[in-house]
C-alpha positions as CSV (number, residue, x, y, z in Angstrom):
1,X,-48.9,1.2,18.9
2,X,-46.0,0.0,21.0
3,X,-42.5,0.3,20.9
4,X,-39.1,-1.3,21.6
5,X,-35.6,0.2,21.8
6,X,-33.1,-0.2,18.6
7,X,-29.5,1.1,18.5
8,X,-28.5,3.1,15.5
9,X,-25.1,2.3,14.8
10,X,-22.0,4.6,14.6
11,X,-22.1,4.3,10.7
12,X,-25.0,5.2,9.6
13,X,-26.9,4.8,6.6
14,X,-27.9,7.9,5.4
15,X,-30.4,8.5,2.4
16,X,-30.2,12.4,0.4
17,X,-32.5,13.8,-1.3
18,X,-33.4,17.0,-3.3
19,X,-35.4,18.4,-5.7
20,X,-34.3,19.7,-9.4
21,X,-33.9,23.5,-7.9
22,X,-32.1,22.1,-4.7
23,X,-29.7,19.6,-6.2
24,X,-26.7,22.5,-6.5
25,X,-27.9,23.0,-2.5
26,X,-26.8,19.4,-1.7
27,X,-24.2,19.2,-3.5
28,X,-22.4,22.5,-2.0
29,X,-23.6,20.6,1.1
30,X,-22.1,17.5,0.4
31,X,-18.7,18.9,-0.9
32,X,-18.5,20.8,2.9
33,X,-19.0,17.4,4.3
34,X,-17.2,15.5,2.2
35,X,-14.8,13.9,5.0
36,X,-17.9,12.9,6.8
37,X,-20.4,11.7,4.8
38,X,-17.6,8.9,3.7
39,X,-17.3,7.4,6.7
40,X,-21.0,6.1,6.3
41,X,-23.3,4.6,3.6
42,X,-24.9,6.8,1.2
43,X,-28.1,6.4,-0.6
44,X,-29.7,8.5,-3.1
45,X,-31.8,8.6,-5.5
46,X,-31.2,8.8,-9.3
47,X,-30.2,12.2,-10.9
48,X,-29.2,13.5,-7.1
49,X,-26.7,10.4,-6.5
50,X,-25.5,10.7,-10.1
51,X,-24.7,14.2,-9.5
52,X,-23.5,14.1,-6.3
53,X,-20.9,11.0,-6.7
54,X,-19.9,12.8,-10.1
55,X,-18.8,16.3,-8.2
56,X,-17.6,14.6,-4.9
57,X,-16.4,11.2,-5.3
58,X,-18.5,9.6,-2.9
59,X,-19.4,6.3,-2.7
60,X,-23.7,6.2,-3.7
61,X,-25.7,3.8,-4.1
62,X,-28.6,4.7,-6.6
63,X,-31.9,4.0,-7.0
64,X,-34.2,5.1,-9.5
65,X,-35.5,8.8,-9.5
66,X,-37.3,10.1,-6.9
67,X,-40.6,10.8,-9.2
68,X,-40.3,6.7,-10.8
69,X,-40.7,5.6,-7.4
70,X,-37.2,6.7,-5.4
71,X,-38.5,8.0,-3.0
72,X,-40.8,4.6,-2.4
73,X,-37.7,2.8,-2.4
74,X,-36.3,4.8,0.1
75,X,-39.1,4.8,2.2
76,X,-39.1,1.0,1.9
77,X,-35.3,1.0,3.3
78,X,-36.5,3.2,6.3
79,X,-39.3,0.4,7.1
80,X,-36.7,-2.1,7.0
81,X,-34.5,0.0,9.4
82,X,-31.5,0.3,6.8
83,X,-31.6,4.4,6.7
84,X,-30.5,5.7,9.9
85,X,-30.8,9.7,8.3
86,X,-32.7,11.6,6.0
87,X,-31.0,14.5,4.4
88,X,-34.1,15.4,1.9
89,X,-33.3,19.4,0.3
90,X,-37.1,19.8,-0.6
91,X,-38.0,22.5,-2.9
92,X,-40.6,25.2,-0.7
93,X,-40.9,27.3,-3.2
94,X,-42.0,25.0,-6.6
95,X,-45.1,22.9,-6.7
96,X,-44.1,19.1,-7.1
97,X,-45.9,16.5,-9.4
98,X,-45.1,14.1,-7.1
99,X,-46.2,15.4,-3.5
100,X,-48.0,12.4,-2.2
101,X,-44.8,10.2,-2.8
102,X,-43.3,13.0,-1.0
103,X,-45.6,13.5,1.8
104,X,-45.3,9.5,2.1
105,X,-41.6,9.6,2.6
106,X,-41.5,12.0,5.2
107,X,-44.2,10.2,7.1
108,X,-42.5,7.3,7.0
109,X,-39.4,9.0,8.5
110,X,-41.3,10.1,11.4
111,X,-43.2,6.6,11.8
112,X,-39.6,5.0,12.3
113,X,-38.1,7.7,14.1
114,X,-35.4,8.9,11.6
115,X,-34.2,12.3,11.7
116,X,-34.8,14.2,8.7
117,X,-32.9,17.2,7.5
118,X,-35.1,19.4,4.8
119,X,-32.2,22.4,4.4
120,X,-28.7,23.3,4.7
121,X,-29.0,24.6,8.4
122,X,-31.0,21.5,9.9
123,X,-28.3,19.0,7.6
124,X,-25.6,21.3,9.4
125,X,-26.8,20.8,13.0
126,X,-27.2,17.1,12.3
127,X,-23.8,16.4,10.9
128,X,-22.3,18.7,13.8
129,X,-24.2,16.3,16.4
130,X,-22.1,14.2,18.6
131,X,-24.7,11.9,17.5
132,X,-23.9,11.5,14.3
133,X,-20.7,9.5,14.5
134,X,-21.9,7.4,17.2
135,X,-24.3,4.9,17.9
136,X,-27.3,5.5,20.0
137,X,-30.6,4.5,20.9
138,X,-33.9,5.6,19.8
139,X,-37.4,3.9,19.9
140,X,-39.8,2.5,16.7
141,X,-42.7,0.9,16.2
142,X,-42.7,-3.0,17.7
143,X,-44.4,-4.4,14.4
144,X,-44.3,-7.7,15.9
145,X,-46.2,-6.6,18.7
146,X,-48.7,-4.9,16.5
147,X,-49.5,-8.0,14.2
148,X,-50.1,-10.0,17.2
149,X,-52.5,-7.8,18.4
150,X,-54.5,-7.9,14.9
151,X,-55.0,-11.8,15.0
């Protein structure tokens, strides 16, 4: 596979995530970075954006639940290069019905490059990156490239 150079812009798009048991995690997380998180667009997925825009009054745009196909649609924005971050608050601890969607997701993320925070600690470090309000300029697959190569 090859690969060309993108910028990320300043404001990034930013996609959170959490399982049932993490929710109150990302939340707590979210209310600590409240100031932050609204200088960028917010995507997440349906009973975690609900919650989220309900308890800080950020701006979310929702898809559907993460288990009725979320976290594909998400995973379909990072292919199209319209989520810049991945704050996902996976559960460790509690089996998931829907693993391979979530296995998927974070495959995807690492396929286009996007950093992916799965806890309070990494999310931390990520929004405390002089990264994080800036633009800069990472590498992802050349798709182009690749389908010329198939035909």
């Amino acid at each position: 596979m090859e690969y060309r150079k993108i910028i990320a812009p300043a404001k990034k798009s930013i996609a959170l995530v959490a399982h049932d048991n993490m929710k109150p995690e990302l939340i707590l997380w979210c209310l600590k970075y409240q100031e932050q998180l609204a200088n960028h667009t917010l995507y997440a997925t349906g009973t975690t954006g609900l919650h989220i825009a309900k308890q800080t009054g950020l701006a979310i745009n929702r898809l559907i639940s993460g288990p009725l196909g979320g976290d594909q649609q998400i995973g379909a924005l990072i292919t199209e290069q319209k989520v810049d971050i991945m704050i996902f608050f996976w559960d460790p601890l509690e089996a998931q019905p829907h693993d391979p969607d979530v296995k998927a997701l974070l495959r995807l993320a690492a396929v286009w490059n996007i950093p992916v925070a799965c806890n309070r600690a990494s999310a931390d470090f990520m929004v405390e990156s002089v990264l994080f309000n800036e633009s800069y300029e990472k590498s992802i697959p050349d798709y182009d490239k690749y389908i010329e190569s198939r035909s």
